[in-house]
C-alpha positions as CSV (number, residue, x, y, z in Angstrom):
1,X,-51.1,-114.5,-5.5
2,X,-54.3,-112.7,-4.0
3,X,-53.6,-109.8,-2.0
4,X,-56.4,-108.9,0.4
5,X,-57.6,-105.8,-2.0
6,X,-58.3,-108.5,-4.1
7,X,-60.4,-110.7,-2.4
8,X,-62.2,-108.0,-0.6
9,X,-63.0,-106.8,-4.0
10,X,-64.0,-110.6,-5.1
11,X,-66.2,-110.9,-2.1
12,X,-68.0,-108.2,-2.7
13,X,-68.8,-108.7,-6.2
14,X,-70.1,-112.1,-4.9
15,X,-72.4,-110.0,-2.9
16,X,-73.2,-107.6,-5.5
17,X,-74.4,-110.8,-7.4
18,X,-76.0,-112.1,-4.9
19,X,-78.0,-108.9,-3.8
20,X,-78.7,-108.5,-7.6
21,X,-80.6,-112.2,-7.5
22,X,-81.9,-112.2,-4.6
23,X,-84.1,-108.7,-5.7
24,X,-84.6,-110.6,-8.9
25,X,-86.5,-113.3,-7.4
26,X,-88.1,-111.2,-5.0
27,X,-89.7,-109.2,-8.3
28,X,-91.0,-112.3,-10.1
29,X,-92.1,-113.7,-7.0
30,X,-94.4,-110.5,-6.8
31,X,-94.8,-110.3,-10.7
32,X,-97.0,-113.5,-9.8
33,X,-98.9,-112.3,-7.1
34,X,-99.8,-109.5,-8.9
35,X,-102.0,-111.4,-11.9
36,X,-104.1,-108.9,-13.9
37,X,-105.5,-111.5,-16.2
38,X,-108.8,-112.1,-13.8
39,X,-109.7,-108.8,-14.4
40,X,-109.4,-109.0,-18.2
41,X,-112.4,-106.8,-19.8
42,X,-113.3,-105.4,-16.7
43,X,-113.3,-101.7,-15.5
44,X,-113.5,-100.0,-11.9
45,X,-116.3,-98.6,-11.5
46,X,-116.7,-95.9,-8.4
47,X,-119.7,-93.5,-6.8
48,X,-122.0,-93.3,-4.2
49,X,-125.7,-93.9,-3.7
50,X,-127.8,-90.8,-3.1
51,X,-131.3,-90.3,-1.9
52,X,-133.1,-88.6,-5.0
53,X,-135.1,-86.2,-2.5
54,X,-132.7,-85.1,0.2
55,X,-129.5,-85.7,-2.1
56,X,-128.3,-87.6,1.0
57,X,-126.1,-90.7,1.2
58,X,-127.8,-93.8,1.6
59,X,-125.6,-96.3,3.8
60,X,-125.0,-100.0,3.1
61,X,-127.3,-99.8,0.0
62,X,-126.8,-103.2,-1.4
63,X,-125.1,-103.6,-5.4
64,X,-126.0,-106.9,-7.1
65,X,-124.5,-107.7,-10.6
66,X,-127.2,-109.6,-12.1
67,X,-125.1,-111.3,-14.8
68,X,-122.3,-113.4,-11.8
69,X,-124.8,-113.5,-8.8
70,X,-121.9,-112.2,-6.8
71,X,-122.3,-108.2,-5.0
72,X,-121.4,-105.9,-2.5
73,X,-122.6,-103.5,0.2
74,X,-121.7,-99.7,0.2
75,X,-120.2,-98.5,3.0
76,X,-122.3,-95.9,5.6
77,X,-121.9,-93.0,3.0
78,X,-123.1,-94.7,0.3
79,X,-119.7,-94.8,-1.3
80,X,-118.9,-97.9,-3.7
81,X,-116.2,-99.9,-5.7
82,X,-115.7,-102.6,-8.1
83,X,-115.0,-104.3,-11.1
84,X,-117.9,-105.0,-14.0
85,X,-118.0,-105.7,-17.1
86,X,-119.4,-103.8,-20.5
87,X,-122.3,-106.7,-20.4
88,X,-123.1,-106.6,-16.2
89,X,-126.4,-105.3,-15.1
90,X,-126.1,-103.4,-11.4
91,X,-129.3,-103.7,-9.6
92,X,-129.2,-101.1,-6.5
93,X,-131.2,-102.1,-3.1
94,X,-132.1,-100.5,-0.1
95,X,-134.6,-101.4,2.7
96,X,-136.9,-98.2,2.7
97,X,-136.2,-97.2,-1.2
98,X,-137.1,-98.8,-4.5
99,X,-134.6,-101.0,-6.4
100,X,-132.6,-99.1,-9.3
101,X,-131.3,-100.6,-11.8
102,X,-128.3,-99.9,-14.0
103,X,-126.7,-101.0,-17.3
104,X,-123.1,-101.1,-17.1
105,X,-122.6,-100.1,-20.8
106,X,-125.4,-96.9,-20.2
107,X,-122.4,-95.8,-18.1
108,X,-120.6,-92.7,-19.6
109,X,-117.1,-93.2,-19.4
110,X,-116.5,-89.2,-18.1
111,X,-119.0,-91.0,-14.7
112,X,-117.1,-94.2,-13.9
113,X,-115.5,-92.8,-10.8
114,X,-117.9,-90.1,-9.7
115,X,-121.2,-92.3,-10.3
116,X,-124.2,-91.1,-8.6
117,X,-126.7,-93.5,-8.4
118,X,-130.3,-91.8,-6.9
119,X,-132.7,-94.0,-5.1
120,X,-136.1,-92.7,-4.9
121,X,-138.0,-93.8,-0.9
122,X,-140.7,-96.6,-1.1
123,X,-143.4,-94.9,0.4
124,X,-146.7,-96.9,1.5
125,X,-149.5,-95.1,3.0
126,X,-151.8,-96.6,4.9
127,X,-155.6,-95.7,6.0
128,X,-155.9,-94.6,9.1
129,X,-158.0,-97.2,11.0
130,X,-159.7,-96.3,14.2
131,X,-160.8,-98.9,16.6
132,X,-163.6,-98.8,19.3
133,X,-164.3,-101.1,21.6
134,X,-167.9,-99.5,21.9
135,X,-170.0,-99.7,18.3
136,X,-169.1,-96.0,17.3
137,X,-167.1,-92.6,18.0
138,X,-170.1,-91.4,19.7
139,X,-170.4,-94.2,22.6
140,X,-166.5,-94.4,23.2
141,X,-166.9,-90.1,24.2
142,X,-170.0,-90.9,26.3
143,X,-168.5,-93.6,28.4
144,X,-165.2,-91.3,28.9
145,X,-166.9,-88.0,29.0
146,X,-169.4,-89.7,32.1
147,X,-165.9,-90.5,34.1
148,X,-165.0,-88.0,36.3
149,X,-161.3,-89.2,37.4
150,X,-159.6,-91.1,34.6
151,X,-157.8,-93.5,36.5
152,X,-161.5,-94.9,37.4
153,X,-162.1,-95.7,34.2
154,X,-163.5,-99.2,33.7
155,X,-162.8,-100.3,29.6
156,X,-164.4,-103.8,29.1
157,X,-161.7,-106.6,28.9
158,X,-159.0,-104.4,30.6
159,X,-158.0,-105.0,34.1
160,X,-157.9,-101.7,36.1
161,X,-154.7,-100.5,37.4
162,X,-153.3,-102.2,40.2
163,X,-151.2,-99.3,41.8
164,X,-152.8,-96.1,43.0
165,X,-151.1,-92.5,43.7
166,X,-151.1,-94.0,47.6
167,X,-147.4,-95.7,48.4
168,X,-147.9,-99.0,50.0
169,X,-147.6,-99.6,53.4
170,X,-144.8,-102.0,54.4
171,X,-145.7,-105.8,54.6
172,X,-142.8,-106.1,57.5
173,X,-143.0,-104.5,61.0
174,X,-139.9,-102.5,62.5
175,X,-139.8,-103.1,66.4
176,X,-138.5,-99.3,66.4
177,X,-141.2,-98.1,63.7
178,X,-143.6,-100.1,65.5
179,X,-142.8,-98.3,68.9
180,X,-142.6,-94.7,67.1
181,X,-146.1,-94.7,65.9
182,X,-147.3,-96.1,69.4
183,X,-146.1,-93.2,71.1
184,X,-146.9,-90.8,68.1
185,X,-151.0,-92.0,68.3
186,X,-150.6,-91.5,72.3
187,X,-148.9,-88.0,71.8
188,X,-151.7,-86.9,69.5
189,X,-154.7,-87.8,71.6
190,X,-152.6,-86.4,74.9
191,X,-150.6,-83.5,74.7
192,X,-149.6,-83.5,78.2
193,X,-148.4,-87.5,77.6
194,X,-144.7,-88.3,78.2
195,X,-142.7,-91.2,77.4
């Protein structure tokens, strides 16, 4: 005969079991989520691109690995992850710097999470190029040394300005307006006048 110790005590061993499998399952459910194999004979590799001159970070450099095609961007302080190979060849980009390139198995193994990669600037200097719409230096002074007010200058194939310093009168007439500067030209010519 059961006595209700007894089936308390079977019931909860049911649930024992039953919390024991369901934990189980739960654990090789995530055991297979969590597959390692893709990253077989890779390591994790970490750092941050630096500007060799100012030591700064450069932000959203761009990292390609030559060898898969594939690549990613660093984030605004230059900072950087991700998984390579012994065999990969990292090639560094940056609008404004020189590409850098880097050999994954140059890579000391004391540097794969503090990797500081140093981008030199791409620097192009141009001539200075001075244009004239007269022949020469010389002629361009004469025409605006001759000028007395700058605004009056006439340069061949420019329009001249089409404001001056004077604000322009109003294309609409105010009845009261109108009447005010009536009796203002009236008052100026005749002190004595009255409305």
């Amino acid at each position: 005969m059961h006595t209700p110790t007894t089936t308390y005590r079977t019931t909860l061993k049911a649930l024992r079991l039953a919390l024991i499998g369901c934990l189980l399952s739960v654990t090789c459910h995530l055991n297979a989520q969590l597959n390692f194999e893709f990253l077989e004979g890779k390591f994790l590799l970490k750092g941050q691109v630096l500007d060799i001159a100012s030591g700064k970070p450069v932000g959203f450099a761009n990292i390609m690995v030559n060898n898969s095609g594939k690549g990613i961007t660093c984030d605004n302080e230059g900072r950087f992850s991700l998984y390579v190979y012994v065999k990969d060849t990292l090639k560094f980009t940056s609008v404004g710097y020189l590409a850098k390139t880097v050999y994954a198995y140059n890579i000391d193994s004391a540097d794969m999470y503090t990797l500081q990669v140093k981008m030199a600037p791409d620097v192009i200097k141009l001539k200075t190029a001075e244009i004239y719409y007269w022949g020469d230096r010389r002629k361009f002074d004469d025409a605006f040394m001759a000028a007395k007010d700058m605004n009056k200058v006439t340069i061949p194939g420019i329009a001249p300005p089409k404001y001056s310093n004077k604000p322009p009168k109003a294309k609409f007439t105010n009845p009261i307006s109108f009447l005010y500067e009536h009796v203002k030209k009236r008052r100026a010519a005749n002190p004595d006048f009255k409305p």
